[in-house]
Structure formats: structure tokens, C-alpha cells
LUMBALO-287007 format. One record per residue: x, y, z of N, C-alpha, C, CB in turn. Coordinates in steps of 0.02 Angstrom, whole numbers, plus 50000, padded with zeros to 5 digits. Each point is the difference from the previous one (the first is absolute). Glycine has a CB too. Example, Ala and Ser with C-alpha at 12.3 -4.5 7.8 and 13.67 -1.06 7.14 Angstrom:
506604971650390499555005950000500455006050000499054994150062
500775011249902500425005950003499615005550037500594996849892
//
This chain:
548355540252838500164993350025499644998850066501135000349942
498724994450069499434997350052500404997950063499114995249906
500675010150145500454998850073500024992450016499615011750056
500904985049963500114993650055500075000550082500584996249900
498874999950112499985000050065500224995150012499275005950017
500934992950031500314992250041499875000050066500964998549934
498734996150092499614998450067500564994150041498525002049938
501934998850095500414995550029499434996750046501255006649992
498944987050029499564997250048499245003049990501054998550082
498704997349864499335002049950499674993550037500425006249857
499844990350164499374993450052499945002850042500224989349990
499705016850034499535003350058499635003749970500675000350084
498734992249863499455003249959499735004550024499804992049959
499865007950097499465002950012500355010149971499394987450129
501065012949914500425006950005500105000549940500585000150101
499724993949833500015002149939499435000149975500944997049989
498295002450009499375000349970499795008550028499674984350001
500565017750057499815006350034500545005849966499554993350126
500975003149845500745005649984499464999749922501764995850080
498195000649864499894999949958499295001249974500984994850018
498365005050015499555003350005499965008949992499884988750061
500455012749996500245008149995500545002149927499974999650155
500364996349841500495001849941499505000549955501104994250023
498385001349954499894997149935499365005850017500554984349965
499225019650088499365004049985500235007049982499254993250082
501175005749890500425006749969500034997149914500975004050132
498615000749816499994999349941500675001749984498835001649985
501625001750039500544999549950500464994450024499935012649968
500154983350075500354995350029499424992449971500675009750124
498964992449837499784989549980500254998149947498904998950035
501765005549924500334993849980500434999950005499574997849950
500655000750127500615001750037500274990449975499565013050133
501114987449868500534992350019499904998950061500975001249933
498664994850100500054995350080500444994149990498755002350040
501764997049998500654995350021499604999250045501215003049971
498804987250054499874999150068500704996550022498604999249993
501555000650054500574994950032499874997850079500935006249920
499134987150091500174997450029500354994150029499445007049971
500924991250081500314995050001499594990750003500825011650053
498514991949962499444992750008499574999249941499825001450127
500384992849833499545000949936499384999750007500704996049946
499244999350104499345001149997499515005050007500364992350018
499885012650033499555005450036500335005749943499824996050159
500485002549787500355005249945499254997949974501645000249972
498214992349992499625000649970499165001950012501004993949968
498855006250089499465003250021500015006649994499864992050062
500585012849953500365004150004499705005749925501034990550079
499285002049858499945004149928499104998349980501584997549945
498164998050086499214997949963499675005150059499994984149943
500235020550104499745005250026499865005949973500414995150065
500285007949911500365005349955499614999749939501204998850045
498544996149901499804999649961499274999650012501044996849960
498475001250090499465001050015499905008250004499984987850052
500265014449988500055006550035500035005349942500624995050107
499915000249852500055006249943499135001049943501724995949991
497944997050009499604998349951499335003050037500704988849944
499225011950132499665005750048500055006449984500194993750080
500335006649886500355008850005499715002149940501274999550058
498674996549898500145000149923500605001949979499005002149985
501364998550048500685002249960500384993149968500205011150090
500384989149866500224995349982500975003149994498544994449938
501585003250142500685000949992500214994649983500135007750067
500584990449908500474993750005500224996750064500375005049905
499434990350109500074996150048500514993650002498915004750007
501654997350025500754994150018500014997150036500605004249979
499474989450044500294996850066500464997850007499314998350016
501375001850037500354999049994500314994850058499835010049925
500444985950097500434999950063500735004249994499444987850022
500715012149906500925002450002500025008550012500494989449893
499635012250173500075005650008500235004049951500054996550092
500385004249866500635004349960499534998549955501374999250034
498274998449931499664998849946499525003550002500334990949986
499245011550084499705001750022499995006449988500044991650052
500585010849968500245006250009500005004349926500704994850107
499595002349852500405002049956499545004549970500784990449990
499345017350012499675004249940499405004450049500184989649877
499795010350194499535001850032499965005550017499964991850022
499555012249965500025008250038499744999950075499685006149882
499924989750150499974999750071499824992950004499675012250033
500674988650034500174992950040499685000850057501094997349959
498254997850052499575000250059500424993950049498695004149928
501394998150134500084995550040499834996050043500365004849970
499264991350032499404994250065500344995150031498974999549932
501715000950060500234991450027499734998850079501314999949923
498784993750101499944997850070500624993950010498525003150004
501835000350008500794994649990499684996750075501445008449930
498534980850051499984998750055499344997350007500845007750030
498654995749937499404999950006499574998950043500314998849930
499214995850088499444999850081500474996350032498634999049971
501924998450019500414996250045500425005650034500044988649926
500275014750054500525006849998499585002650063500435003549853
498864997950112499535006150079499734995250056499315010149915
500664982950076499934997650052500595000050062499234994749918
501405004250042500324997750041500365007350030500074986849940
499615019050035500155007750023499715001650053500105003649901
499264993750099499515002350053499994993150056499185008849905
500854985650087500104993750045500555000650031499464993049937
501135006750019500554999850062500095005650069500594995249893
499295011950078500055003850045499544997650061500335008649912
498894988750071499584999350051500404995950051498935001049928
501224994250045500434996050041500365003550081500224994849864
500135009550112500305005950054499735005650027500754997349951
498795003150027499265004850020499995006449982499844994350095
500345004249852500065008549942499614999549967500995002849978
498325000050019499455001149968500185004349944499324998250098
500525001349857499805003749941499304998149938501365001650029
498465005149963499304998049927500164997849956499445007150005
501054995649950500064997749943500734998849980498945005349980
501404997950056500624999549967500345001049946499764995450055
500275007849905499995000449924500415006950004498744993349954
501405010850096500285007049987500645001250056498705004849954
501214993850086500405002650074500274994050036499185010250023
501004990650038500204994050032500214992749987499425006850039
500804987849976500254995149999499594997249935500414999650131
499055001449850499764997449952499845002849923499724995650104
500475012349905500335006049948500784999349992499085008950040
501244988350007500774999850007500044994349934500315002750158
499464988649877500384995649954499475000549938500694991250095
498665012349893499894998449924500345007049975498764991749999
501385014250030500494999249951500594998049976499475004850015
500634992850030500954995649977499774996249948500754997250121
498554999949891499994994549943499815002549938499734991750076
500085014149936499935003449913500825004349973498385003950029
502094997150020500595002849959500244997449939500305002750097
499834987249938500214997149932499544999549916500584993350109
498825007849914499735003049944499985005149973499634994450024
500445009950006499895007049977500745002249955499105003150118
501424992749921500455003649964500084995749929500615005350114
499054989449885499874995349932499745005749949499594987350063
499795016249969499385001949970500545006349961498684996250101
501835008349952500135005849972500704999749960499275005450094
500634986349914500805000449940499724997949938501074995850079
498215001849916499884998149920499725007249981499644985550000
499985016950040499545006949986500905003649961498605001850142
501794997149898500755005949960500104998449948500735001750079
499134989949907500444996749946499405002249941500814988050073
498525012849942499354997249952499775007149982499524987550064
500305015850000499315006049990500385004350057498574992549967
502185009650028500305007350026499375005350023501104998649907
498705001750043499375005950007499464999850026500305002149923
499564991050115499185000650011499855002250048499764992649953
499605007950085499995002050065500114994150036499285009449984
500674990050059499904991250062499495004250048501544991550019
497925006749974499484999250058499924998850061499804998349933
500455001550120500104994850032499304999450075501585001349946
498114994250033499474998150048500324995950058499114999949906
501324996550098500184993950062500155004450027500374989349973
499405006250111500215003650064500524995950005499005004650060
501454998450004499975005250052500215007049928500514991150155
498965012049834500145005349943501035005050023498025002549988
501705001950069500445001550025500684996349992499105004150056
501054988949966500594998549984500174997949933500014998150107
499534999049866500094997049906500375007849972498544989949969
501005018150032500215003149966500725003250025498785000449960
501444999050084500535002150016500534995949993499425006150058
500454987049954500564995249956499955000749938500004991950070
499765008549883499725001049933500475006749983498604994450015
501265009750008500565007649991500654997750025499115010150030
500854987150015500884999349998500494993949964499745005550113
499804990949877500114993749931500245002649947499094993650022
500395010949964499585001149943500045008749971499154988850056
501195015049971499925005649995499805005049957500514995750055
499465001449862499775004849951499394995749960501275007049987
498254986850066499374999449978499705006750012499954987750021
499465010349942499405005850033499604995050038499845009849898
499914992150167499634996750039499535005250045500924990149993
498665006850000499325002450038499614994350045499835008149896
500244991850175499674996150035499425001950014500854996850032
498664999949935499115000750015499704997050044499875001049909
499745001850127499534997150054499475003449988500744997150086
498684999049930499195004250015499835001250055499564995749927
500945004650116499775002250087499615008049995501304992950068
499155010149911499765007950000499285001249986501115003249960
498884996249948499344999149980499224997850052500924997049898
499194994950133499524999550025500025001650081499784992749897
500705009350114500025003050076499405007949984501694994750046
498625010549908499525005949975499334996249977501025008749954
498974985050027499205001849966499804997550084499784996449825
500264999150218499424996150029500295008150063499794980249961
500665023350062499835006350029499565005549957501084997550062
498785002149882499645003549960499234998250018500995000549911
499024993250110499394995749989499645000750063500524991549921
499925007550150499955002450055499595007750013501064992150003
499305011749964499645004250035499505004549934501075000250116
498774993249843499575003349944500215004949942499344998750089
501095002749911500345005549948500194995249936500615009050100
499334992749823500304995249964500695003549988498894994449948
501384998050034500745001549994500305001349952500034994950064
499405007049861500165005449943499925005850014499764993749930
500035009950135500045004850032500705003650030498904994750009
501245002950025500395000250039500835001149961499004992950080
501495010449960500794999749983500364998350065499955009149904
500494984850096500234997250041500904999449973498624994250038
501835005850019500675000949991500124991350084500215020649935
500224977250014500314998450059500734994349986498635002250063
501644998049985500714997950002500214997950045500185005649943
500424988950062500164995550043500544994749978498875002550040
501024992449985500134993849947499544995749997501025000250014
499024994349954499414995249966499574997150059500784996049896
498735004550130499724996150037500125005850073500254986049923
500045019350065499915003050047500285007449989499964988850061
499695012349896499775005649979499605004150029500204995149927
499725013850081499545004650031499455003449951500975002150082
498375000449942499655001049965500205008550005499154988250010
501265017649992500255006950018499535003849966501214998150013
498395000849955499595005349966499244996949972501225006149962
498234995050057499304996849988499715004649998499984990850044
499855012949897499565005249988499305001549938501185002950053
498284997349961499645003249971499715006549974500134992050039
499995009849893499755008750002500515005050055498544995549982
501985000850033500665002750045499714999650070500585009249911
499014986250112499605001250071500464991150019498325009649977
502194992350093500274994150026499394994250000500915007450075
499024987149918499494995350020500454995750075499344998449844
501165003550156499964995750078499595002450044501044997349998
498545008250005499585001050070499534997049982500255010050048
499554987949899499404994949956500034994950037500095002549880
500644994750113500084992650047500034998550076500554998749909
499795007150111499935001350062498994998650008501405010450006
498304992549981499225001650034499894992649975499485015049989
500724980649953499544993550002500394996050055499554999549866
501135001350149500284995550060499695001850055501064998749961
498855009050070499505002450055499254994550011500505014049962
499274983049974499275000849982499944991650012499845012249899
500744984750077500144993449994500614996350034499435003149903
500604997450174500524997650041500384992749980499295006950088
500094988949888500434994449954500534998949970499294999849990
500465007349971500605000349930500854998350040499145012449914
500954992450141500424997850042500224995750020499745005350009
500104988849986500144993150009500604995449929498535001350072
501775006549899500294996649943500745003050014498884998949907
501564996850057500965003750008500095004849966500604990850008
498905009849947500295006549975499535007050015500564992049904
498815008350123499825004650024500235000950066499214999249926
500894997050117500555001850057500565003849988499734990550039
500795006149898500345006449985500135003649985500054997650010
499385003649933499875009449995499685001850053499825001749883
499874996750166499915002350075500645003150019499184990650036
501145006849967500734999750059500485004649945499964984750076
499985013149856500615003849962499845006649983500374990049949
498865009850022499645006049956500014999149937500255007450069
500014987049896500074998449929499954994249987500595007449986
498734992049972499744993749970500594996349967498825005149978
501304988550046500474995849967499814994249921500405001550144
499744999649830499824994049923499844994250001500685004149953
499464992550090499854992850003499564996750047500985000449960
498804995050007499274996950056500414997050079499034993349870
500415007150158500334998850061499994994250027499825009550016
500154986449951500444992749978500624998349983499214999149970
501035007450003500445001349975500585000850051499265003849912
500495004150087500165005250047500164996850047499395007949970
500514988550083500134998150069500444996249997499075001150040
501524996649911500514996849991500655002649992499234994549967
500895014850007500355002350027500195003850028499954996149962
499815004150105500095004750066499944994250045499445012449970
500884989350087499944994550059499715000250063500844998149955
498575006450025499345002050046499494995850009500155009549968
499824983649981499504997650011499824992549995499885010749976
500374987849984499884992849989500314995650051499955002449882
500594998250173500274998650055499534999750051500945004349962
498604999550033499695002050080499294993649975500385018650044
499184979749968499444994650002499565005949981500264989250095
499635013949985499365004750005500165005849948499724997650135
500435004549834500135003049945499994994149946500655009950060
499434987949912499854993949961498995000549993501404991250061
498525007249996499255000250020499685005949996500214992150068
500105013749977499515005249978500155004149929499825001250129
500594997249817500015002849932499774994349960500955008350017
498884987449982499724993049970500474999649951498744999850018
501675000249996500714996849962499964992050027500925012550005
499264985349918499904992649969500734997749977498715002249953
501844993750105500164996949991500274995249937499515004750090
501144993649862500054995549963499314999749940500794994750108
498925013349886499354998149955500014999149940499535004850059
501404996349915500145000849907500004990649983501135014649990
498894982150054500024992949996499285000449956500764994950124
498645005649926499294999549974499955001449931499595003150104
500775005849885499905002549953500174998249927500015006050090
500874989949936500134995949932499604995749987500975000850007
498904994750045499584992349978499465002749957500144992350115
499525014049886499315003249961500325001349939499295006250093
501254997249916500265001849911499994993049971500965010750014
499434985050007500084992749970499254996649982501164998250077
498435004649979499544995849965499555003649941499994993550112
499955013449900499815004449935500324998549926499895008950090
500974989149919500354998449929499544993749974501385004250033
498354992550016499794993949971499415001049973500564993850069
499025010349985499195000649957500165004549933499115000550122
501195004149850500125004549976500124993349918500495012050129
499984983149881500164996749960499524995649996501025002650011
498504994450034499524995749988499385003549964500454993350098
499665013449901499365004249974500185001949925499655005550124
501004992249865500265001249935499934993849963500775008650037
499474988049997499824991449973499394996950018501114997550013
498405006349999499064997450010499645003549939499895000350149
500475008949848499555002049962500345003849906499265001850153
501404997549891500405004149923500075006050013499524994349911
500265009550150499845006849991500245002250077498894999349899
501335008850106500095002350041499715007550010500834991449993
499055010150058499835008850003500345005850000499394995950048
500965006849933500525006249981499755003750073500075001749836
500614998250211499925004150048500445006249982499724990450080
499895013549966500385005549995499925004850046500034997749899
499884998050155499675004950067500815000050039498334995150025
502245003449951500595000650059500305006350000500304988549991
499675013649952500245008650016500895000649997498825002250102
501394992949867500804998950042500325005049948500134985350054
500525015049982500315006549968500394999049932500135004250120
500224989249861500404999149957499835000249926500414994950090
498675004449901499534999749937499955008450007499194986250001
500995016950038499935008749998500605003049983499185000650089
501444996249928500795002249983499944997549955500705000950081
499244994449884500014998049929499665004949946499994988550051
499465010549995499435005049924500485008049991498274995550052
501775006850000500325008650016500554998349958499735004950136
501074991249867500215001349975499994996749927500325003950107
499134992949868499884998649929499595008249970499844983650023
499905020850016499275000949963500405008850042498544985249993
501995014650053500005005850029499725003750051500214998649918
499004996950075499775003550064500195000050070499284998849936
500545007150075500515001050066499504999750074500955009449920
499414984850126499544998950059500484999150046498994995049951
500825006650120500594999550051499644992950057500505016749991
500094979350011499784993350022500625001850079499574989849848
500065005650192500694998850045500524992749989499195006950095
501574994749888500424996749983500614999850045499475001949899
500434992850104500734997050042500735003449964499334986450026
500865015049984500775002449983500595000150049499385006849931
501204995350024500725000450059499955007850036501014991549911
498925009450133500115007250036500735002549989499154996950095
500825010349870500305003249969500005007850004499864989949949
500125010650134499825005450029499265000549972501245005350014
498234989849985499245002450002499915000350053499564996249921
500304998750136499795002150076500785002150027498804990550026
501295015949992500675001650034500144997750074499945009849927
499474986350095500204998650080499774992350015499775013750044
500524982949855500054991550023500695001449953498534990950016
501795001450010500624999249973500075001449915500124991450106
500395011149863500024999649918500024991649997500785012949961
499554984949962499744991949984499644996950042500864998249950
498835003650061499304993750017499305000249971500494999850106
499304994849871499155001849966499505005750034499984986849973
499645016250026499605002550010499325001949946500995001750078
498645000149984499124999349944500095008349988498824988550071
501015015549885499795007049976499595000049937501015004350051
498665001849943499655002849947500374999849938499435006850076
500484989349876500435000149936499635000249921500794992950082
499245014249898499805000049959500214998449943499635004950060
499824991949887500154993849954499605003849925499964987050111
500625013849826499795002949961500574996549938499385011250084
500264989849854500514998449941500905000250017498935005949923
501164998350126500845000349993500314997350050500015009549947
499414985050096500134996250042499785002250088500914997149894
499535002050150499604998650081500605007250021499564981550038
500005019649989500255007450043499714999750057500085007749912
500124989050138500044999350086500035008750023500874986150009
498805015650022499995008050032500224998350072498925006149928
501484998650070500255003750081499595001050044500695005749957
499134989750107499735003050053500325003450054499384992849969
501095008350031500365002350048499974994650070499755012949941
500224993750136500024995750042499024994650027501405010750033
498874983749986499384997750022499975003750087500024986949906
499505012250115499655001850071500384995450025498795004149990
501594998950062500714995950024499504994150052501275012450006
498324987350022499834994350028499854993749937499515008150111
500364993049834499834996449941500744997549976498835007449967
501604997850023500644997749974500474996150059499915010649912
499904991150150500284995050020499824993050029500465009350000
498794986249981499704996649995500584997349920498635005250089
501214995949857500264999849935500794999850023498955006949928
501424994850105500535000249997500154990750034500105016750005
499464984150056500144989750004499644997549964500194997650107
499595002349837499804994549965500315000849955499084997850032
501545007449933500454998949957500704999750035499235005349914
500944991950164500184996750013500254992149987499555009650034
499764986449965500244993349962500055000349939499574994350067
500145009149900499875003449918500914999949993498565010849999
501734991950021500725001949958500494994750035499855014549978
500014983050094500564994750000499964992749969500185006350098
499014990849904499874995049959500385001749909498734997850097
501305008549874500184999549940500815000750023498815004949925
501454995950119500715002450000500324991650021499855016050045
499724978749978500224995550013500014995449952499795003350094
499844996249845500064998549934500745003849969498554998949994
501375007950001500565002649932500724999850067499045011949881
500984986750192500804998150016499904993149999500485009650077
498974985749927500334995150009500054996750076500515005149899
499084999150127500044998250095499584999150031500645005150015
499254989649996499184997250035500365002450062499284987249936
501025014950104499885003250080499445005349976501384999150070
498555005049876499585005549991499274998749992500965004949954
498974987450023499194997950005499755000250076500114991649895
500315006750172499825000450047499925005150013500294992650017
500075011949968500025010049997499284999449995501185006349921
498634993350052499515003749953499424996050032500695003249876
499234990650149499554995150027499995006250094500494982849904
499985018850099500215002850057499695007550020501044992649972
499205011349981499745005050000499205000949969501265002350004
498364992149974499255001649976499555001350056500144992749905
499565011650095499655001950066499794994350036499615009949955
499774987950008499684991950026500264995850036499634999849920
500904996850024500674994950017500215002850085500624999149843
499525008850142500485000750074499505000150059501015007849946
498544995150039499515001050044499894992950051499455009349905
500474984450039499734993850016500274995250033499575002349923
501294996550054500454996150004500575002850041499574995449899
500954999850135500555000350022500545000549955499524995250080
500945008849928500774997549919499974994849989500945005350019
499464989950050499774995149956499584995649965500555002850040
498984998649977499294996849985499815001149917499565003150135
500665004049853500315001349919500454999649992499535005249975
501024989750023500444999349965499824991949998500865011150025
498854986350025499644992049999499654998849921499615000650148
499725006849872499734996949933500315002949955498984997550029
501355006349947500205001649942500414992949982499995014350018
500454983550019500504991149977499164996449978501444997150128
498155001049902499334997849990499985000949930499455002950110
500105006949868499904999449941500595000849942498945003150054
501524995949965500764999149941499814994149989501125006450039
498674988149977500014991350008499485000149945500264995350142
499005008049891499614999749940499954999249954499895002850034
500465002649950499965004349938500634999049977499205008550031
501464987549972500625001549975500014999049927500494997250106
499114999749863500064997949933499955004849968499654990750009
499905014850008499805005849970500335008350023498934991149989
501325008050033500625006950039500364998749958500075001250127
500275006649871500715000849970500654993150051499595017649968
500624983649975500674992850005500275000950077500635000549854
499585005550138500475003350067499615001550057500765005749927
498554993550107499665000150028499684994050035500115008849937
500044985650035499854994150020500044995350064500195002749902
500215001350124500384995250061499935003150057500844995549937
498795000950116499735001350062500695003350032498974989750007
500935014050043500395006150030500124996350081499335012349918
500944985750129500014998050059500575005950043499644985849953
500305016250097500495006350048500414996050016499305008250055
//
């Protein structure tokens, strides 16, 4: 019987032409069932004349669905990919604008701080939609889950949700090892690399070739190239000793070393509000992408994204066994971050499913970096499952950035701010501005 995939929030073509490219360049996955769903018909239907290009690129000939009705969607699925953007370019504008307002800089917002806080509130009421049809429909499938803030989705998701199977995917790891692979010339089918953390801030603990460390590799091109220094995250493997996962665009959003100060701003060429730019480019790519479908009939089968969920799929259809880094609930894997909370580890992925490995302790300056950023991580989800927006300010409170930047009350101002926003889309019990 022919696996079903299901792509939630499948109008973030571009990501579904890059998810389904990789799926479909796997001969035993082209005559896979593709479910698309989304809540915008229209960008559903671009969405499916993508999927079906892509597939006719591939040569493969899977079955191709579109759906808006979620549960319909669902019904009968062995994995459930997840892409939503609850909120959409309105949602990240008004994530990254309002704060400016009060002079809380942030890049992107999408993981940590005041702008990781309310999108995820605004994905709970979906998610727990998503994991009560997945119980009612497809008990068994996996759920994928790509939406950020990764960290808090999968840990609300486990405590919602407790006997899904869930695997939170990101490609941070992957291309953090290839472009340090790339750096200092070594290829990165060479090489064996370990590392662990949580999503977006994750450690690189082990980089080896032929068993020869390559950090003194990097060390001599930073010696060679004082520039390179000019970035947030080679500063803090300077300062920590352990390469961190995420670009340093990223990166400089949760710790409260930097984006506060100007001249640091300036001398790491950290860019300001730059995920704004970055959406307006996706938006306008969905369009050429569809105008190149409706000019010529035809599309090009990519398959240069490398992403992990077309690799958990194939392994556990086909068995083969590959070790990806996966978000999971900590379960005595890192022993010196809190138990229930997401974390990133080595998880090996084979026919009898995901086997997360034990790292023991992290390098206590690393774990306790990781320990405040699953700070807002567990009170933002604890202020959803009690019911107590005093805990969104918690959590607005305790984010490095946020505290670093702002006065209390200055966060508890904007948090009433972004409750106003966004109230349509928050949980019910969360809605209502907070005053002392």
C-alpha cells in the first residue's frame, strides 16, 4: 500500500516544491499519495499545479489531493508534514514592528523572544486542532513538525498530545556543517560531526575527520581571516569554544549581548528587522514560481534542499538507517537541561522508527546559555495549558533580549500591545490585556 503524505500549510509553495522534489528523487517514494492542505484556496491551488509539475520533473507519478478540510485531509495518513504560518505576513509584521516601537530589536523573530512568544500562542489553537483530528483520523502517523518557534510547538505538542509521534525538523545543523566544512575546505561527506542543544541553538561537540579534531582547522582560518570575526556566531565560539547551529542572524536574538548595544550591532553586521525583507522575497518568489507555471506549463524538480523529513520518510519506508538531528522531549538525553522540554539530539531513524541518543552532560557554559532560552520555551507553553497570561509576561521577562532591552514594565506594556494584535488568533483565555 502506497505511503500518504500530508503537507499542512502546503501554500508555502516554494518549501512544498523543495519538501517534494527530495521526496519524489527517491524511486521508491514516486508513487507516493501527496495530500495538500491549506486554509487559502488560492495559494492551495498553486500549491497543487506545483506538486504536479514537480512530480512530471521527477517523472514520478504520485496521487495528488487538494484539500482545504483539514480532517479530510488527514484521514488515513502515515506522516503529517507541518508548514503552517498562523497569522501570516501580517502576524510577522506586527511581531517585529510593534516591539521596534519600544526599542527591542530583533531579526527575525520566529523562535525566541516577544516575537517566538506570541507566534507561538498563535499556533497552540491550531495545533491542538491539528492533534485532535491526527487522534481521531491517522493515531499512527508521524507529525513532522517544521513551524517555528520549533522548541515551543514541540513541547506543547507532547503535552497536548502525548502519544503522537513527533519529530521537530530543522536544517540548521546540516548547513551550519556543510558551509564550516566549506570554510575550511574539508568535504562534509568526509567528516563525522555530533552535536546538541536545542533548535537554533544547538553545539557543534564533535567535528572530526579520519578522527583528527578539525577545530584547530578553524581556529588557523579565523587566525588567517580577522573578518570572519565580525560575525555572532564566531564571536561565540570565541568566547564559548563551541560552534553554535544557527546563522548569526539568528543567533543574536537569543542572548542579550548584542543586539541592545549599536556598536555591536555595527561591528558584527547584524541586520536589524531583516526577516521583513526576507518574507516580502518569499512572496514574491510564490508568484514568479506560479507565473512560470502559468507562462510555460513546466517546472524544474529541485532537489538541492537536503531537508530532513524526505529522509525520515524514505528510512522508515525502505529501513535505511541515517542519524539526522531531531527535536524531541528531553528524557534524561541532555542530563544538565531541564526533563519535558524540546531539545535538538542525534536521532537515529530506521524501519522501527526514531531513536533520539543520550548525550549526557552538555559543556556547562553551553548548557547554561540553553538553559535561558528554555526559559521562555516552558513558561510561554505553561501559560497556554494553565490558562494564565501573567506567564506570557514571564516568559517576555525572562528572554534574554527582552530583559536585556526593556524595563518590566516596558514588557508588560508591550505584551497588552501584542495581545491587541493578535487577539483573534490566541488561545481564548489569553486574550485580555494584563494592567498591575
Amino acid at each position: 500500500m502506497k505511503p500518504t503524505i500530508v503537507i499542512i500549510g502546503a501554500g508555502s509553495a516554494q518549501f512544498t516544491r523543495e519538501l517534494l522534489g527530495d521526496i519524489l528523487s527517491f524511486p521508491e517514494l514516486q508513487s507516493i499519495r501527496v495530500v495538500l492542505h491549506d486554509i487559502d484556496a488560492q495559494r492551495l491551488k498553486t500549491a497543487e499545479a506545483i506538486a504536479r509539475a514537480t512530480a512530471h520533473a521527477a517523472g514520478a507519478d504520485p496521487e495528488v489531493f487538494a484539500t482545504t478540510d483539514r480532517r479530510c485531509a488527514l484521514e488515513g495518513a502515515d506522516y503529517v508534514i507541518n508548514v503552517i504560518q498562523v497569522g501570516g505576513f501580517d502576524g510577522i509584521m506586527k511581531d517585529l514592528t510593534i516591539p521596534e516601537k519600544y526599542g527591542l530589536h530583533q531579526t527575525v523573530g520566529d523562535t525566541l523572544g516577544v516575537g517566538g512568544i506570541f507566534r507561538g500562542l498563535r499556533n497552540f489553537p491550531v495545533l491542538d486542532q491539528i492533534a485532535e483530528d491526527m487522534t481521531a483520523v491517522c493515531p499512527d502517523a508521524w507529525l513532522l513538525n517544521y513551524t517555528n518557534p520549533m522548541a515551543i510547538n514541540v513541547t506543547y505538542l507532547a503535552a497536548i498530545a502525548p502519544k503522537l509521534k513527533v519529530l521537530g525538523l530543522c536544517h540548521s545543523v546540516h548547513w551550519t556543517m556543510h558551509d564550516l566544512c566549506e570554510l575550511i575546505g574539508v568535504p562534509l561527506d568526509e567528516v563525522n560531526y555530533w552535536s546538541a542543544g536545542v533548535n537554533h541553538q544547538a553545539w557543534v561537540l564533535h567535528w572530526e575527520r579520519n578522527g583528527q579534531n578539525l577545530y584547530p582547522l578553524l581556529d588557523e582560518r579565523i587566525a588567517a581571516d580577522p573578518e570572519l570575526t565580525r560575525h555572532v556566531r564566531m564571536d561565540m565560539y570565541r568566547r564559548l569554544g563551541y560552534y553554535p547551529s544557527e546563522s548569526s542572524k539568528h543567533g543574536c536574538e537569543y542572548v542579550p549581548w548584542y543586539l541592545r548595544h549599536p556598536d555591536e550591532v555595527e561591528r558584527l553586521n547584524i541586520t536589524v528587522g531583516a526577516h521583513i525583507s526576507i518574507t516580502e522575497e518569499r512572496m514574491a518568489e510564490l508568484k514568479a514560481l506560479s507565473d512560470e507555471l502559468e507562462n510555460s506549463g513546466s517546472l524544474a524538480i529541485d532537489t538541492s534542499s537536503t531537508e530532513y523529513a524526505p529522509q525520515v520518510i524514505h528510512s522508515l519506508e525502505t529501513g535505511t538507517p541515517r542519524v539526522i538531528a531531531a527535536n524531541v522531549i528531553n528524557d534524561g538525553l541532555i542530563t544538565n537541561l531541564p526533563n519535558g522540554l524540546a531539545v535538538e539530539v542525534p536521532t537515529v531513524i530506521d524501519a522501527l522508527g526514531a531513536h533520539p541518543i543520550k548525550v549526557g552532560d552538555l559543556p556547562a557554559q553551553c548548557a547554561a546559555l540553553n538553559r535561558s532560552f528554555l526559559g521562555p520555551v516552558d513558561l510561554t507553553v505553561r501559560a497556554a495549558l494553565d490558562r494564565d497570561p501573567r506567564l506570557i509576561r514571564a516568559a517576555a521577562m525572562v528572554d534574554p533580549n527582552t530583559a536585556a532591552s526593556l524595563t518590566v514594565d516596558q514588557i508588560w506594556s508591550l505584551c497588552n500591545d501584542l495581545t491587541v494584535a493578535h487577539e483573534a488568533l490566541l488561545p481564548e483565555s489569553l486574550r485580555t490585556p494584563i494592567t498591575l
